[in-house]
C-alpha positions in Angstrom: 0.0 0.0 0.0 0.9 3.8 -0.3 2.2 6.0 2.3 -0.7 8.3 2.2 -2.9 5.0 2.3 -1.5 3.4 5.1 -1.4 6.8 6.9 -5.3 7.5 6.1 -5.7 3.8 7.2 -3.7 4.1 10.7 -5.3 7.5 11.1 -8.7 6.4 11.1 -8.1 3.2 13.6 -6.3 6.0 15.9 -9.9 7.7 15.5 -12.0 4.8 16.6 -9.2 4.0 19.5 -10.0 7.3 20.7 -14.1 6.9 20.3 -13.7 3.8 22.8 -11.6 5.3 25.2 -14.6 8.0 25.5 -17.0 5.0 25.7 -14.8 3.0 28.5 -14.5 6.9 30.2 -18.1 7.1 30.1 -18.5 3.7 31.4 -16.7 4.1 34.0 -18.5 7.1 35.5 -21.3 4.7 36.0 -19.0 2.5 38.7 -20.8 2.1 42.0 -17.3 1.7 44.0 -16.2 -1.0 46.2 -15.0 0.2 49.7 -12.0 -1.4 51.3 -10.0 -1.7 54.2 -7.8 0.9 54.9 -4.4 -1.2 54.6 -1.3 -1.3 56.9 1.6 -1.1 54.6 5.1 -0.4 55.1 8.1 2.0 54.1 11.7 2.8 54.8 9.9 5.1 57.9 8.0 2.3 59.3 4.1 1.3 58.6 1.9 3.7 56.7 -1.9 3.5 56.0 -3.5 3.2 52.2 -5.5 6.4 54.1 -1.4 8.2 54.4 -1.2 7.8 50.9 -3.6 10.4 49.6 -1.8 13.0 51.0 -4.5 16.2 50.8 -5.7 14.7 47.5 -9.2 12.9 47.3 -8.0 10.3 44.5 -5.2 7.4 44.9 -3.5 5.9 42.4 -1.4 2.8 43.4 0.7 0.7 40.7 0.6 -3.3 41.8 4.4 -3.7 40.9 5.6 -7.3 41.2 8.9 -6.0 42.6 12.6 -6.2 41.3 13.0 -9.6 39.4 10.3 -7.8 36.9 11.7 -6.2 33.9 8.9 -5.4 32.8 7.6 -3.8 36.0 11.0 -1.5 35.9 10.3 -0.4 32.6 7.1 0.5 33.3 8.2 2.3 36.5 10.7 4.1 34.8 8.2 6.0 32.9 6.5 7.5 36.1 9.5 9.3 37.0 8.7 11.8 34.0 4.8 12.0 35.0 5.0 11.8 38.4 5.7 15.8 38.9 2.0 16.2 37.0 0.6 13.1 38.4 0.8 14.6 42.0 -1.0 17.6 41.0 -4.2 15.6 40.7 -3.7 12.8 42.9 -1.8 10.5 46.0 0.7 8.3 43.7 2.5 5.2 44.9 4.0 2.0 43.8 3.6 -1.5 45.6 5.4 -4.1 45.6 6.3 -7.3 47.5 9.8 -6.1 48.0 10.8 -4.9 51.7 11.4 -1.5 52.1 15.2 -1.7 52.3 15.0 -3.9 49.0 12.8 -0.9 47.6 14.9 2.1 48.5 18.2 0.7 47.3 16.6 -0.6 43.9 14.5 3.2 43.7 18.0 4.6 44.3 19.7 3.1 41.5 16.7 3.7 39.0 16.7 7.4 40.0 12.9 7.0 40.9 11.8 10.2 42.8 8.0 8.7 43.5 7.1 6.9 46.9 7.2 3.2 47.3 5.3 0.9 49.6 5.9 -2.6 50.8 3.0 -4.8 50.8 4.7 -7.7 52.4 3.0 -9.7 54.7 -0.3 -8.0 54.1 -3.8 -9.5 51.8 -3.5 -6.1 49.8 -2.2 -7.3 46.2 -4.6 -10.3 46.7 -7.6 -8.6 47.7 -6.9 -5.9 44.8 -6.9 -9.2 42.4 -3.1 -8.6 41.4 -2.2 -12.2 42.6 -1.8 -14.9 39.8 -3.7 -19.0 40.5 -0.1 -20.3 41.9 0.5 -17.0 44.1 2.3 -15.1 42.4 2.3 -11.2 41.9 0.3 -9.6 39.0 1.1 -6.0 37.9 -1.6 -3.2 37.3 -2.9 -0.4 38.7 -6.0 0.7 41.3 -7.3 3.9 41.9 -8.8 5.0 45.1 -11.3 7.6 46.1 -11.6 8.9 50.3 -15.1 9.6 50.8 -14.9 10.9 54.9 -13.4 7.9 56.2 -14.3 5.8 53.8 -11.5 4.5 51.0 -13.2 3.5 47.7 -12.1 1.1 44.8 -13.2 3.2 41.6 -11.3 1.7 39.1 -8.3 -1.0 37.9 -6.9 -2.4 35.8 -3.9 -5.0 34.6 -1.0 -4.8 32.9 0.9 -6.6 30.1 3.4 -5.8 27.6 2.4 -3.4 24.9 -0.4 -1.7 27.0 -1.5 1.9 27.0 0.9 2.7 30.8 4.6 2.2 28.7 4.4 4.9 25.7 7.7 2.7 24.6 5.9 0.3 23.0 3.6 2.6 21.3 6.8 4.7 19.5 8.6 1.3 18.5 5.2 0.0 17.2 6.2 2.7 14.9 9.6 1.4 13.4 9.5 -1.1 10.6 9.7 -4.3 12.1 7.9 -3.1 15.4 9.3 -4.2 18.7 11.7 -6.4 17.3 14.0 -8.6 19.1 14.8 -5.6 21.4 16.6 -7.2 24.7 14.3 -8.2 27.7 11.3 -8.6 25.1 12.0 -11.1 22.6 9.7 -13.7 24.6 6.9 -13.3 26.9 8.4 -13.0 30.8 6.7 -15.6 33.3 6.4 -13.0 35.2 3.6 -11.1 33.2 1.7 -13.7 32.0 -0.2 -14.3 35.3 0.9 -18.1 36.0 
């Protein structure tokens, strides 16, 4: 096909993309929320409550990271360093994972990660979230949280895999002939994303 085909072609499935993404945004307006504990988590200070993490805002967002033997989960955390000034605007941001605290800090350190980490170690809070795989392991995605008084609401969530919508990497090297590629760490699926 032509250039200005293809282009016309790709433009037009960019339009409908966007046309769901209203529907799914309209959708979800109609959520009635699911309320849930307020958890005891931990950090490199000691335990903090899901309730700390909203700081003064009235909306949560927490990433389900599956911790440091992800790739996957460090790429996509690598993007939130560049959102994360804009993020916090708007919302409480933080990222969980199974990983203690110290494990945490020294990994966030060598990343250059500037946003807060919490440990969910020891707690039901990745499994009650649904971010647990059938043989126990750790699924990554994100939830969003709303504080209604003292109240802490479940308005949305959702998983993640490789090629979704939270890495814009994938999106750009969709772009290049030949796609992804055989670009290191993603020539096969990880075990660790593919929720056995």
């Amino acid at each position: 096909m032509k250039y200005a085909d293809v282009n016309g072609k790709l433009a037009d499935y960019r339009r409908q993309i966007a046309r769901i993404r209203e529907r799914m945004r309209d959708t979800l307006a109609e959520v009635e929320p699911e309320e849930v504990s307020d958890y005891e988590l931990a950090d490199t200070d000691g335990k903090v409550r899901l309730s700390d993490l909203f700081g003064e805002h009235e909306d949560l967002i927490v990433v389900h990271n599956m911790g440091v033997t992800c790739s996957y989960c460090t790429l996509w955390a690598d993007g939130y360093n560049g959102i994360h000034q804009h993020v916090v605007t708007r919302a409480g941001f933080a990222v969980s994972s199974p990983d203690r605290p110290a494990v945490q800090k020294k990994f966030a350190e060598s990343r250059g990660w500037k946003f807060p980490m919490v440990s969910h170690a020891g707690t039901s809070f990745a499994k009650d979230m649904g971010y647990t795989s059938t043989h126990g392991g750790w699924l990554p995605g994100v939830s969003v949280f709303r504080r209604e008084g003292d109240a802490i609401l479940r308005v949305s969530d959702t998983g993640f895999s490789p090629g979704d919508d939270f890495c814009p990497l994938w999106h750009f090297f969709d772009m290049l002939p030949g796609g992804v590629g055989a670009w290191p760490g993603v020539i096969t699926k990880p075990t660790c994303c593919s929720g056995d």
